[in-house]
N, C-alpha and C positions, 0 to 999 in steps of 0.2 A: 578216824583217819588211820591208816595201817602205814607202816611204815615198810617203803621197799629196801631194795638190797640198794639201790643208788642214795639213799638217804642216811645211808646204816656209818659206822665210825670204822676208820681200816683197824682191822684187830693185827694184833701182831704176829705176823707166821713167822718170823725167822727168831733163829735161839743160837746165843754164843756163850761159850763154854769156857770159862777160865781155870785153872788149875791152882790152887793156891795152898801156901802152907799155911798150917795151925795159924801161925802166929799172924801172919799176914791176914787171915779170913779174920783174926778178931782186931786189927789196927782197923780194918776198913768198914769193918759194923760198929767200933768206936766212933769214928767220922760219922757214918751215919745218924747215930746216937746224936748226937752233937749240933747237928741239925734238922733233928727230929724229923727223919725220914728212916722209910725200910730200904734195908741193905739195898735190892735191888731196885730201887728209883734213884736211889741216891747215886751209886753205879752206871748206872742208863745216861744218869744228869750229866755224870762227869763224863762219859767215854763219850757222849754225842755233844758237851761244853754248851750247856743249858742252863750257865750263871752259877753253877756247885762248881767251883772251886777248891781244890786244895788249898791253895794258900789263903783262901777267905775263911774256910773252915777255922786255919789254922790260927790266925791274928783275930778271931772276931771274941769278945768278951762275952759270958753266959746272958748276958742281957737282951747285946745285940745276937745272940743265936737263937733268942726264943722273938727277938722282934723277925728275923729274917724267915723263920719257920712259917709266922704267922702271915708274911704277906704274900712267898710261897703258896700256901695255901688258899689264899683270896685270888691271888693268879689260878690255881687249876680250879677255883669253884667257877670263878669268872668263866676263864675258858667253857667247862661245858654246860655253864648257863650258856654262852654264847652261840655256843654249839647246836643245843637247842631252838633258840631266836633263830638260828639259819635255818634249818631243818626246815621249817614250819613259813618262814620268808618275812618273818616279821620287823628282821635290822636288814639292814646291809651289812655285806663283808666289812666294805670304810669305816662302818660308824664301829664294830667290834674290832678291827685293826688298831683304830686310834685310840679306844680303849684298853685293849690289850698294853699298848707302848705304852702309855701311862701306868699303868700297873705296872710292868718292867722297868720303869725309870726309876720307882717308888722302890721296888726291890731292888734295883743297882744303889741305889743312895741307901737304902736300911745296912748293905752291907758293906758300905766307905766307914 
């Protein structure tokens, strides 16, 4: 089975530019560091408020930052396992939506 252009994932065409100084570029790859993502997801999460948080960053203990990492993580395998499942028609949207929000609740709560 070939996959068409309507099946395909939107890649990202647009690119934003920030300007930052020294000191600034290495406070916000700290952050990143911190919850073990690369500078620029970690950026994306925050500027588009996709649960990265500054102030969760900031309050959260080295414990809870490698538990939020890891369920983070199970959110984007999730996702494009699920991604797949659609592709191909084998879930419904519902049944990976309500999946999906259980996995986001599990990460809202890893990082309280």
């Amino acid at each position: 089975m070939s996959m068409t252009q309507d099946n395909a994932i939107p890649k990202r065409d647009r690119q934003l530019n920030i300007a930052l100084r020294s000191d600034e570029f290495v406070r916000l790859q700290r952050r990143a560091d911190a919850v073990g993502l690369r500078l620029v997801p970690f950026a994306r999460a925050i500027l588009l408020n996709e649960g990265v948080t500054v102030e969760a960053i900031v309050t959260m203990s080295t414990c809870d930052r490698l538990t939020y990492q890891q369920w983070v993580r199970v959110g984007q395998n999730l996702n494009q396992v699920a991604r797949q499942l659609n592709r191909f028609g084998s879930v419904s949207a519902a049944e990976v939506e309500a999946v999906l929000r259980d996995i986001r609740e599990l990460i809202a709560e890893a990082r309280r």
